[in-house]
Backbone of each chain as ProteinMPNN parsed JSONL, in Angstrom:
{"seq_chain_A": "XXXXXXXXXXXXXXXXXXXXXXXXXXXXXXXXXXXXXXXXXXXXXXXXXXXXXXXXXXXXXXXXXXXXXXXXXXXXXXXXXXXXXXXXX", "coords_chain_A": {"N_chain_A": [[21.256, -43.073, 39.107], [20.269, -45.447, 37.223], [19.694, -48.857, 38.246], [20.052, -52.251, 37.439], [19.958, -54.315, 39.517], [17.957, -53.245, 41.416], [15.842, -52.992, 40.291], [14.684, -55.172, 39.369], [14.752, -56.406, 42.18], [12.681, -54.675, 43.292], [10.379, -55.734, 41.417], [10.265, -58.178, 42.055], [9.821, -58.119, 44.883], [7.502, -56.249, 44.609], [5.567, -58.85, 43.404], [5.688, -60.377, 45.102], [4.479, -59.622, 47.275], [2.238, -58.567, 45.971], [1.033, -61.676, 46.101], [0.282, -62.078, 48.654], [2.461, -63.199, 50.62], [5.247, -64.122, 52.984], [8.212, -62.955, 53.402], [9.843, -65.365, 54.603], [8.136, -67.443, 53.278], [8.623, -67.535, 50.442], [11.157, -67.258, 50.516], [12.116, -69.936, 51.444], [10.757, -71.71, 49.989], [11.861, -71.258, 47.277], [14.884, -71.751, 48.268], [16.829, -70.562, 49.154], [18.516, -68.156, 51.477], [16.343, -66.249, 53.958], [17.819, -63.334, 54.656], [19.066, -63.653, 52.198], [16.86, -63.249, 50.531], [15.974, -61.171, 51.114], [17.55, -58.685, 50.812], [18.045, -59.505, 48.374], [15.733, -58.178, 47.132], [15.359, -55.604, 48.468], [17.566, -54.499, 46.287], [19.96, -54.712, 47.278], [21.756, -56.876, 46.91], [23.501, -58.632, 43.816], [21.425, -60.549, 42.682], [22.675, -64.253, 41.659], [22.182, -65.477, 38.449], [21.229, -67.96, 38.731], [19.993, -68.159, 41.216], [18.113, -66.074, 41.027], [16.753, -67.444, 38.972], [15.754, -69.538, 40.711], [13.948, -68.022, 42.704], [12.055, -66.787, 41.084], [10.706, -69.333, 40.649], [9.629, -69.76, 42.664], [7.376, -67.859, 43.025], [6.499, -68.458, 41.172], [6.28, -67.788, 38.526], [7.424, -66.421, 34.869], [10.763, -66.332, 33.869], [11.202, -64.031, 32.111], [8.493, -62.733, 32.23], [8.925, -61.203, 34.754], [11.215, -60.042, 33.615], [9.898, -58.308, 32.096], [8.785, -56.606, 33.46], [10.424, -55.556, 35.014], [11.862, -54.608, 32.44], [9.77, -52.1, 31.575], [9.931, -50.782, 34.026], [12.843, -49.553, 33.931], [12.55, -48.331, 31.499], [10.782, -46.602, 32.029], [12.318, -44.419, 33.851], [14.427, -43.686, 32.086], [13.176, -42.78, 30.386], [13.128, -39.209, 28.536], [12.332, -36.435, 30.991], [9.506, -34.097, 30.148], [10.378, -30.689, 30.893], [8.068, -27.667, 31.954], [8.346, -24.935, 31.03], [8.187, -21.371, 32.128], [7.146, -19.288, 30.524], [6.565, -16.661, 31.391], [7.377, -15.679, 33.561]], "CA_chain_A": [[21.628, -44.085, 38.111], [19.239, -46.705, 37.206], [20.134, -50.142, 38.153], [19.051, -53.981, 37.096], [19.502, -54.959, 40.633], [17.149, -52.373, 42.255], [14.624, -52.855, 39.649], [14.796, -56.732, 39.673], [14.569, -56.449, 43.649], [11.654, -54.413, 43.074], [9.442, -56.622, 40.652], [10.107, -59.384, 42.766], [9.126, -57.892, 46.168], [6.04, -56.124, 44.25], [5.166, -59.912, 43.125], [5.379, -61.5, 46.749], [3.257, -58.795, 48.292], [0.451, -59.242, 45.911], [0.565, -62.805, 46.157], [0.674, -62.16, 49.854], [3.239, -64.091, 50.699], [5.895, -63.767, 53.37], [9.758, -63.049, 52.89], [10.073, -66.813, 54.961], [7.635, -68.67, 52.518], [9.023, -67.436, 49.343], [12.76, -67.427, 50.667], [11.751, -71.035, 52.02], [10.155, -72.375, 48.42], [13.353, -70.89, 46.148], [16.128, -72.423, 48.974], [17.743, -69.429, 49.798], [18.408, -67.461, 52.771], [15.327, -65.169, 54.164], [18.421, -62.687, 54.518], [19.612, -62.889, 51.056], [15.85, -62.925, 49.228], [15.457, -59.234, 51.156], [18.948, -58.369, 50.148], [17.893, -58.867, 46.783], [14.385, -57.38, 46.933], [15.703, -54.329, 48.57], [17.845, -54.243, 45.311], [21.358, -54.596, 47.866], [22.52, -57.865, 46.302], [22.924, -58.891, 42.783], [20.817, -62.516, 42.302], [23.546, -65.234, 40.908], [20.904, -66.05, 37.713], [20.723, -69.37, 38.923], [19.054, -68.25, 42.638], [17.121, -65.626, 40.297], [15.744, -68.28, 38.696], [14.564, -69.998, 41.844], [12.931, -66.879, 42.893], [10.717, -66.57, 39.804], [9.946, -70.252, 40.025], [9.552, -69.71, 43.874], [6.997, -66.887, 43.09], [5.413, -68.78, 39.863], [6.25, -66.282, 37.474], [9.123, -66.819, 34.374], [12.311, -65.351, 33.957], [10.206, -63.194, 30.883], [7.541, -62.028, 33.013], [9.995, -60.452, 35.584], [11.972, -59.153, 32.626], [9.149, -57.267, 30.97], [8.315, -55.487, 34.118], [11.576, -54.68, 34.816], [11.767, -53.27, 31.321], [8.948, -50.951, 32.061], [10.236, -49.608, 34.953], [13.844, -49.114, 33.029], [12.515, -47.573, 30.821], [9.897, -45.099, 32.58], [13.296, -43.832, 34.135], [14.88, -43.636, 30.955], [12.351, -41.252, 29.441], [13.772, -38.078, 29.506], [11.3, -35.697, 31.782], [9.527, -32.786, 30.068], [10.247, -29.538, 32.084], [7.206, -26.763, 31.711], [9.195, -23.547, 31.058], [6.983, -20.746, 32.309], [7.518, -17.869, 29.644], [5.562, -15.739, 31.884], [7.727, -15.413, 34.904]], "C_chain_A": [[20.671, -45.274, 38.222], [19.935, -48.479, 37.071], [19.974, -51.29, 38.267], [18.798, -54.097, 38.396], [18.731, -54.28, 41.502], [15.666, -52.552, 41.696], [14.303, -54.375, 39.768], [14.565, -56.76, 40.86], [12.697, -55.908, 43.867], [10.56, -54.805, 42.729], [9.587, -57.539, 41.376], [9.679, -58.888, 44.213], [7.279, -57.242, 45.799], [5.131, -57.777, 44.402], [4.851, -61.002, 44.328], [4.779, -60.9, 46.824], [1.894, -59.309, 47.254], [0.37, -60.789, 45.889], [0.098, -63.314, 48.036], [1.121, -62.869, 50.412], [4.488, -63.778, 51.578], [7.322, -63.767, 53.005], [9.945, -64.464, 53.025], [9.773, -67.523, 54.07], [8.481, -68.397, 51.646], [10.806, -67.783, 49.559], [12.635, -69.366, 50.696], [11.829, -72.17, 50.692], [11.219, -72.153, 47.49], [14.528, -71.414, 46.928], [16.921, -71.117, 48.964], [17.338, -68.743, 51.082], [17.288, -66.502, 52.974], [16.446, -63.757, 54.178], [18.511, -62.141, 53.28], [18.375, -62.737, 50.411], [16.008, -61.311, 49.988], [16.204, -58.568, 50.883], [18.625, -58.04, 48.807], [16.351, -58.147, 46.711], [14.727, -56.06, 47.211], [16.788, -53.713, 47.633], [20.01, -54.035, 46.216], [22.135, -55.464, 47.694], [22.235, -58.175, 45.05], [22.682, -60.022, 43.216], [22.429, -62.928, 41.262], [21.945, -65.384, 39.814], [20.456, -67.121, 38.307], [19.003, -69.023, 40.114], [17.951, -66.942, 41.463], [16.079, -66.322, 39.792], [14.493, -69.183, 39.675], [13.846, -69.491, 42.557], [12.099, -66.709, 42.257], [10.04, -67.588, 40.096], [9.275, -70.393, 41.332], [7.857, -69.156, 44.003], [6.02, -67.459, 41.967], [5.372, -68.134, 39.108], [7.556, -67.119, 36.609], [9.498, -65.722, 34.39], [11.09, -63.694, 32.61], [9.282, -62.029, 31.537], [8.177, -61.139, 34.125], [10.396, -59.959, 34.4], [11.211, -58.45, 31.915], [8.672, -56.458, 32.14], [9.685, -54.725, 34.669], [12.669, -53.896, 33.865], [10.949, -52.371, 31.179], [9.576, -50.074, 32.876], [11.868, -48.695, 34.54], [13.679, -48.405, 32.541], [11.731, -46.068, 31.037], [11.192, -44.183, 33.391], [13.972, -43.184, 33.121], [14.457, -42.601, 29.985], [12.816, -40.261, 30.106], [12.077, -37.08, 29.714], [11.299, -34.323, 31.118], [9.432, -32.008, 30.828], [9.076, -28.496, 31.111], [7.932, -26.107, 32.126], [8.007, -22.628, 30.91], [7.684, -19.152, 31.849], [7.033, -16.39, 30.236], [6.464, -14.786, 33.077], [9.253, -14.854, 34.786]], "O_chain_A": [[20.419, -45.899, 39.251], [20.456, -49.054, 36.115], [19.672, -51.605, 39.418], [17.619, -54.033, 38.743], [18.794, -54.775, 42.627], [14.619, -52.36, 42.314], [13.365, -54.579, 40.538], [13.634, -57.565, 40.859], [11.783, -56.542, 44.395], [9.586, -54.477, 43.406], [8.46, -58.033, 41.401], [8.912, -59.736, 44.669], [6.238, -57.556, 46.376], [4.257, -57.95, 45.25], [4.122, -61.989, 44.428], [3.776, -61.399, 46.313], [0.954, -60.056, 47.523], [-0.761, -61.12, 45.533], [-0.248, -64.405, 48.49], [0.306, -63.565, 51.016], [5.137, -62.947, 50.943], [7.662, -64.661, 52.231], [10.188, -65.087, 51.991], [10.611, -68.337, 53.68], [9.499, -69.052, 51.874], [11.49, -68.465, 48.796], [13.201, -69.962, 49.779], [12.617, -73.091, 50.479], [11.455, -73.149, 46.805], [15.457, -71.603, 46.142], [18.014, -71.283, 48.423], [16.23, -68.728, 51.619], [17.2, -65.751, 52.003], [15.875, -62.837, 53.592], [18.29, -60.976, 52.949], [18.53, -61.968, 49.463], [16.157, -60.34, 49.245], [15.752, -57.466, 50.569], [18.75, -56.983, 48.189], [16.259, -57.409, 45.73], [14.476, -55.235, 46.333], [17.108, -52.553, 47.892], [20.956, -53.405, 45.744], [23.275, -55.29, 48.124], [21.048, -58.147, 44.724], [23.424, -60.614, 43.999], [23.043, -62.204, 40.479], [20.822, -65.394, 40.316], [19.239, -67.26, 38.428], [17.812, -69.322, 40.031], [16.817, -67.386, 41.283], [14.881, -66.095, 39.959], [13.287, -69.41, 39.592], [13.019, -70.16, 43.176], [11.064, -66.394, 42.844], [8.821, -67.439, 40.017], [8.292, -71.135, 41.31], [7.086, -69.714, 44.784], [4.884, -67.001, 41.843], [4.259, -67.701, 38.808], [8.344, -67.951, 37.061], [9.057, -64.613, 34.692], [10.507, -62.638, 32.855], [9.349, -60.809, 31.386], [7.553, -60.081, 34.216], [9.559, -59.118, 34.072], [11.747, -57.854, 30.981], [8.051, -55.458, 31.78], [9.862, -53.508, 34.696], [13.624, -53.146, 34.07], [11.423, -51.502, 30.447], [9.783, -48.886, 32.63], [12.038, -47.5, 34.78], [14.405, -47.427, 32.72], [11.91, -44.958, 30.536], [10.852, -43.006, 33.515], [14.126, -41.975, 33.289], [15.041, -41.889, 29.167], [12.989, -40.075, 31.31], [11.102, -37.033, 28.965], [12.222, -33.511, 31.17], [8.549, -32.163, 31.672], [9.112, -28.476, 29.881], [8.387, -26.222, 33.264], [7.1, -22.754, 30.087], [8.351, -18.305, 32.443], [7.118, -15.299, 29.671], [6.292, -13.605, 33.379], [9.869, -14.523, 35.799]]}, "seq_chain_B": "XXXXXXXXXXXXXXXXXXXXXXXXXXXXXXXXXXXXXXXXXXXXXXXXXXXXXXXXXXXXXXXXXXXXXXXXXXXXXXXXXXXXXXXXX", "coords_chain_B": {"N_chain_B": [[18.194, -74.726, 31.787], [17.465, -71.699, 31.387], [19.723, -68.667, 32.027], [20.054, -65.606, 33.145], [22.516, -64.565, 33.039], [23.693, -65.658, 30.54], [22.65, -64.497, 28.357], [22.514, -62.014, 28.951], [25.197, -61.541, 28.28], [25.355, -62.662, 25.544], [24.014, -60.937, 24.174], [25.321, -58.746, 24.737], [28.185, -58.654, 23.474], [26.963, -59.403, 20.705], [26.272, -56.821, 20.415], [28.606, -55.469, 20.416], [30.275, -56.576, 18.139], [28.574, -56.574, 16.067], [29.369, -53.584, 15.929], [31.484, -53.721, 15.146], [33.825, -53.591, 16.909], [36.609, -54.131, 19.073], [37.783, -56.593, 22.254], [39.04, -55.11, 23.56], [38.893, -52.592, 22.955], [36.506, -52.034, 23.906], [36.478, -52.949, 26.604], [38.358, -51.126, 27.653], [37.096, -48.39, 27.071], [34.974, -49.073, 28.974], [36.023, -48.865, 31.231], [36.637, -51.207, 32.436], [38.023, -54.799, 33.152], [39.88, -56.39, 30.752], [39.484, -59.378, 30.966], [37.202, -59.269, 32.536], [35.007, -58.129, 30.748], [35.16, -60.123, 28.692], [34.637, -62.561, 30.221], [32.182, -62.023, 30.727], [30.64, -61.566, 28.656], [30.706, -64.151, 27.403], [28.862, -65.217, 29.473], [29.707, -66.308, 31.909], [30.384, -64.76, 34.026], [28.652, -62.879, 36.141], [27.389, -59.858, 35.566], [27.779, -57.024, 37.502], [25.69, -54.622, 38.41], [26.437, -51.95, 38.112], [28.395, -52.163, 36.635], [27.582, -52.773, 34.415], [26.183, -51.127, 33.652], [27.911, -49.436, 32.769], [29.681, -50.671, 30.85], [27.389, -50.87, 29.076], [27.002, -48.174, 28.259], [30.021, -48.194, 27.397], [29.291, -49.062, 24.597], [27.235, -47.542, 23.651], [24.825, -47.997, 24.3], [21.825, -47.992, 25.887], [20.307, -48.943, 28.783], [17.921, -49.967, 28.701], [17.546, -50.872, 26.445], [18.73, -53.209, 25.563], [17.788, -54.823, 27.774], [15.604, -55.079, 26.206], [16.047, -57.054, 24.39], [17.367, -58.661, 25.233], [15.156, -59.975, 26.757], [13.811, -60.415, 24.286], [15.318, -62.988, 23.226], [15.328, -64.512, 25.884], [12.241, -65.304, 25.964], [11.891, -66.356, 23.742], [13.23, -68.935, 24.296], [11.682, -69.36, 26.497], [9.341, -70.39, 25.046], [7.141, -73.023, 24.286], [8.291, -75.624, 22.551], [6.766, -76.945, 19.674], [5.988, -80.313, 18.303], [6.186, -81.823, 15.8], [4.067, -84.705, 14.984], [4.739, -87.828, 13.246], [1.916, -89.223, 12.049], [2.428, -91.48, 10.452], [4.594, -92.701, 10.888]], "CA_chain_B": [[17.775, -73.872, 31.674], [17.542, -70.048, 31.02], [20.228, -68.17, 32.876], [20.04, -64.314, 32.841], [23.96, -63.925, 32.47], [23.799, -66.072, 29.275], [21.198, -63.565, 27.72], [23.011, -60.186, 28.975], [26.499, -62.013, 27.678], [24.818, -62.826, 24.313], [23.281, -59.568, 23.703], [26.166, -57.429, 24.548], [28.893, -59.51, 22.639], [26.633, -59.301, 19.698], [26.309, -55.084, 19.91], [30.174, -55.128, 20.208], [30.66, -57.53, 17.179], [27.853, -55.19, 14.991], [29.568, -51.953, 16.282], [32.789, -53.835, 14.887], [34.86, -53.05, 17.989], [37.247, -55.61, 20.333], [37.012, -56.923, 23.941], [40.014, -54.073, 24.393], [38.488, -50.978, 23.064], [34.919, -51.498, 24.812], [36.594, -52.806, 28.297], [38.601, -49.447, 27.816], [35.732, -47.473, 27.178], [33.739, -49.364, 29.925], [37.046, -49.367, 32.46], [36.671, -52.87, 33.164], [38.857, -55.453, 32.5], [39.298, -56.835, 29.04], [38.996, -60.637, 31.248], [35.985, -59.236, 32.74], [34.095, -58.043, 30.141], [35.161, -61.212, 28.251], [33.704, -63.638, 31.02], [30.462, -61.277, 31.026], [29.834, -62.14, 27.325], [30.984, -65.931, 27.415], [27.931, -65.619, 30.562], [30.586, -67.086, 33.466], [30.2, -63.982, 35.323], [27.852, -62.08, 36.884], [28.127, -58.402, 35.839], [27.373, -56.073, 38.638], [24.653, -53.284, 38.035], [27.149, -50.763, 37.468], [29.315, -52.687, 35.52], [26.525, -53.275, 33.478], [25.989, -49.6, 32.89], [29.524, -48.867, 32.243], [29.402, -51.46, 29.685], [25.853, -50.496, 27.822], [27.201, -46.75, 28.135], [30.568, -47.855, 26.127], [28.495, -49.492, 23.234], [26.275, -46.197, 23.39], [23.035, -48.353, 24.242], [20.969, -48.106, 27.139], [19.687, -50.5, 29.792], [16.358, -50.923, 27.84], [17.647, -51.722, 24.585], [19.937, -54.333, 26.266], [17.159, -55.884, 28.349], [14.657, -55.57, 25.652], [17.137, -58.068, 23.253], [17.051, -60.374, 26.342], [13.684, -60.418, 26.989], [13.458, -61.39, 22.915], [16.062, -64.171, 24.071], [14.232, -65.554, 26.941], [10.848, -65.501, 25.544], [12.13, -67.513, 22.937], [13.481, -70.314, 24.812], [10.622, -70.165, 26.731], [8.305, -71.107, 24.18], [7.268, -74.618, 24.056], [8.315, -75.729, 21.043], [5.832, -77.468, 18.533], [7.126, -81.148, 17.707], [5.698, -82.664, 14.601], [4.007, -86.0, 15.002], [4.506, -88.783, 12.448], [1.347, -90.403, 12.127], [2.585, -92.471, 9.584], [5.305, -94.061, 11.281]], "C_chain_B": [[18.648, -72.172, 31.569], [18.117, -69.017, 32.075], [20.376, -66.549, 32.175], [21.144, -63.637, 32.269], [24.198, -64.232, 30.675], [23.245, -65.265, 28.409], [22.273, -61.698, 27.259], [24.559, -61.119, 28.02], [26.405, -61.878, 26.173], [24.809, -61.562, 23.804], [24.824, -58.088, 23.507], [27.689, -57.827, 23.534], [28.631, -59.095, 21.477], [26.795, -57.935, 18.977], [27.643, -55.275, 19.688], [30.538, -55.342, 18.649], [30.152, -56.574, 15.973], [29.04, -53.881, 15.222], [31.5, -52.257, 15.768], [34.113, -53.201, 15.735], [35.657, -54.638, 19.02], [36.931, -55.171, 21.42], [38.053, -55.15, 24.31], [39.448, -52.814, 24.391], [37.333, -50.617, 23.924], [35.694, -51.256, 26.451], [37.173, -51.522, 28.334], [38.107, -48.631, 28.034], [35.082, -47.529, 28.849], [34.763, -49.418, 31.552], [36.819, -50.512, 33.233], [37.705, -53.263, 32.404], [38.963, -56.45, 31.173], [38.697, -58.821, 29.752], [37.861, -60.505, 31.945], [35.186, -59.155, 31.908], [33.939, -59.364, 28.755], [34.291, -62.481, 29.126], [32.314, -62.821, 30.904], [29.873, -61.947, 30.044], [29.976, -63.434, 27.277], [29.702, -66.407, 28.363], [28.656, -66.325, 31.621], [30.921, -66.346, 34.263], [29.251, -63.191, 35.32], [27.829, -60.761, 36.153], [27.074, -57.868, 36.862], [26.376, -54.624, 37.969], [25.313, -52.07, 37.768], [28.012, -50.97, 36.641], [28.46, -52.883, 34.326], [26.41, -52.359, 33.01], [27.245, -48.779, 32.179], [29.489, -50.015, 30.829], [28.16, -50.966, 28.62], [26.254, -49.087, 27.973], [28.3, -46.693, 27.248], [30.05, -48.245, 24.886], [27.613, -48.238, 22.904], [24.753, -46.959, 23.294], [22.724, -48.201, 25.152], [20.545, -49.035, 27.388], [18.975, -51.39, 29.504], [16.382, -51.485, 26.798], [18.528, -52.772, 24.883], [18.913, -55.189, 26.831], [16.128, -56.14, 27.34], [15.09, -57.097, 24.477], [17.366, -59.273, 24.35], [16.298, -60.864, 26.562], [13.618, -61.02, 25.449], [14.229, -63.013, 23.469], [15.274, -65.318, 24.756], [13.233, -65.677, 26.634], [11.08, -66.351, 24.563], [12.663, -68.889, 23.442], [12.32, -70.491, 25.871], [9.496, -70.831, 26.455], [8.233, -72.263, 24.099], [7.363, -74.954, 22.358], [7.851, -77.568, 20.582], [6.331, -79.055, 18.125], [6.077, -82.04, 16.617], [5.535, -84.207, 14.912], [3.913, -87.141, 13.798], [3.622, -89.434, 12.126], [1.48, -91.623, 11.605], [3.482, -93.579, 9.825], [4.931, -95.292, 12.128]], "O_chain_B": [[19.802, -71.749, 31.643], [17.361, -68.503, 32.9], [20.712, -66.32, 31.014], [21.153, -62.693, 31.479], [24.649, -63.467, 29.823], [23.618, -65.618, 27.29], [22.534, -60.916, 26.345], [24.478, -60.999, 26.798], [27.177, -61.15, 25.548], [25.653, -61.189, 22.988], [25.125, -57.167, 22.748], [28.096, -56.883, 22.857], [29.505, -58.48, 20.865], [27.154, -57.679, 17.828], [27.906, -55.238, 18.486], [31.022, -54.427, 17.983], [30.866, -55.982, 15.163], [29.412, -53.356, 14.173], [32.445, -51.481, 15.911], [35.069, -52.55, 15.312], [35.214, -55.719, 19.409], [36.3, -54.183, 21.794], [37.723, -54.302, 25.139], [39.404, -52.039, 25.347], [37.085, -49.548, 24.482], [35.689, -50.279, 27.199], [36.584, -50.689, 29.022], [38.348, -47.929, 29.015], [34.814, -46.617, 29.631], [34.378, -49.85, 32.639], [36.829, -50.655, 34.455], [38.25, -52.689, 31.461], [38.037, -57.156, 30.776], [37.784, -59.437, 29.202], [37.275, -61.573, 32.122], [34.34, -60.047, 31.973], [32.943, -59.517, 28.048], [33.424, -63.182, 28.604], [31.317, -63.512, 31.115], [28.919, -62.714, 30.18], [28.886, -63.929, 26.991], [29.334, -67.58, 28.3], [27.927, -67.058, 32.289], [31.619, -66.697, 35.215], [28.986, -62.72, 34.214], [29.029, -60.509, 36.259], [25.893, -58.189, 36.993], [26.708, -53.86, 37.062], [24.71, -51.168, 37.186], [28.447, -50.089, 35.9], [28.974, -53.189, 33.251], [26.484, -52.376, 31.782], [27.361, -47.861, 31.368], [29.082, -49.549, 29.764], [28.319, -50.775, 27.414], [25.22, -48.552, 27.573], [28.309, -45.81, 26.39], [30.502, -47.579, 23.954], [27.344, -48.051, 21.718], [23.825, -46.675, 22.537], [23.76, -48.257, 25.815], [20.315, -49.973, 26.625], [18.936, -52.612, 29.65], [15.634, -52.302, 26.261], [19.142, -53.113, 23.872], [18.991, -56.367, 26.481], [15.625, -57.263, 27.367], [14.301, -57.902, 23.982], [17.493, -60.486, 24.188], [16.285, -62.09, 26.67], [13.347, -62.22, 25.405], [13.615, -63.935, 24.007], [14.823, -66.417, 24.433], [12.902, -66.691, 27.249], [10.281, -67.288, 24.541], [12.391, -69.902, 22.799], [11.97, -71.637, 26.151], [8.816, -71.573, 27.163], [9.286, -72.831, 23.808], [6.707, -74.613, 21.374], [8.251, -78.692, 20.885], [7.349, -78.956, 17.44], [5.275, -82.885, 17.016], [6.513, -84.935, 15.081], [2.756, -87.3, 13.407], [4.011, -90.54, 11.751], [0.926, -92.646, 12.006], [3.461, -94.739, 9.417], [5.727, -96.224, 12.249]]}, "name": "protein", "num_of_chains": 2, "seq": "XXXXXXXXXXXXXXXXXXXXXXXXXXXXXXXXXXXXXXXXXXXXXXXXXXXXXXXXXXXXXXXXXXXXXXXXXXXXXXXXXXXXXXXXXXXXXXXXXXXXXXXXXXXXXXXXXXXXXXXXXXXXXXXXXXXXXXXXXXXXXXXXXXXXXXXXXXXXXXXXXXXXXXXXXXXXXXXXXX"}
């Protein structure tokens, strides 16, 4: 089952790493717990919007820019998968 | 500012309203509670990633057509908006 808070956890831990940036700084810069940002990066807590928000702004990114990559990845799930049926066998 | 619940609240409210259905028949559908899925759309709660899918599964939409109507949303309030200068005054 595909779900916001796994994919949202996702785009935001992608987005620290390439900025290379540790869980501490970024938890540090948004005011939340180093616990709960990996909580939500590992997609095991939903974000309150609010602390969402201070993660994006934490990270320098908007709410938008997170939400269009975590409509990509939504949706590359979402496509249903052609199977190659092998008429042969 | 631009809170994520306000967005998903908006958006799914609106399908209901088009799809001419009440809070009772969806939360039915979506086995939530009709005061949950009422605070979801008002944006004063959270919904949970599976509540979320139980919800966009009784409207018959998917995840992506739900976040893509948010992402319109948020991209629109994040636009700086344009303010006409008077020179004349």
């Amino acid at each position: 089952m595909t779900l916001l808070r796994s994919h949202l956890g996702s785009t935001l831990r992608t987005a620290r790493m390439n900025q290379g940036r540790t869980l501490r700084d970024v938890a540090k810069s948004a005011r939340v717990s180093l616990g709960y940002l990996s909580e939500v990066e590992r997609g095991q807590k939903e974000a309150s919007s609010e602390l969402l928000n201070s993660i994006c702004n934490a990270l320098d990114l908007s709410l938008s820019m997170v939400l269009s990559d975590v409509l990509l990845q939504v949706k590359s799930q979402e496509t249903p998968v052609l199977t190659v049926v092998d008429d042969a066998a």
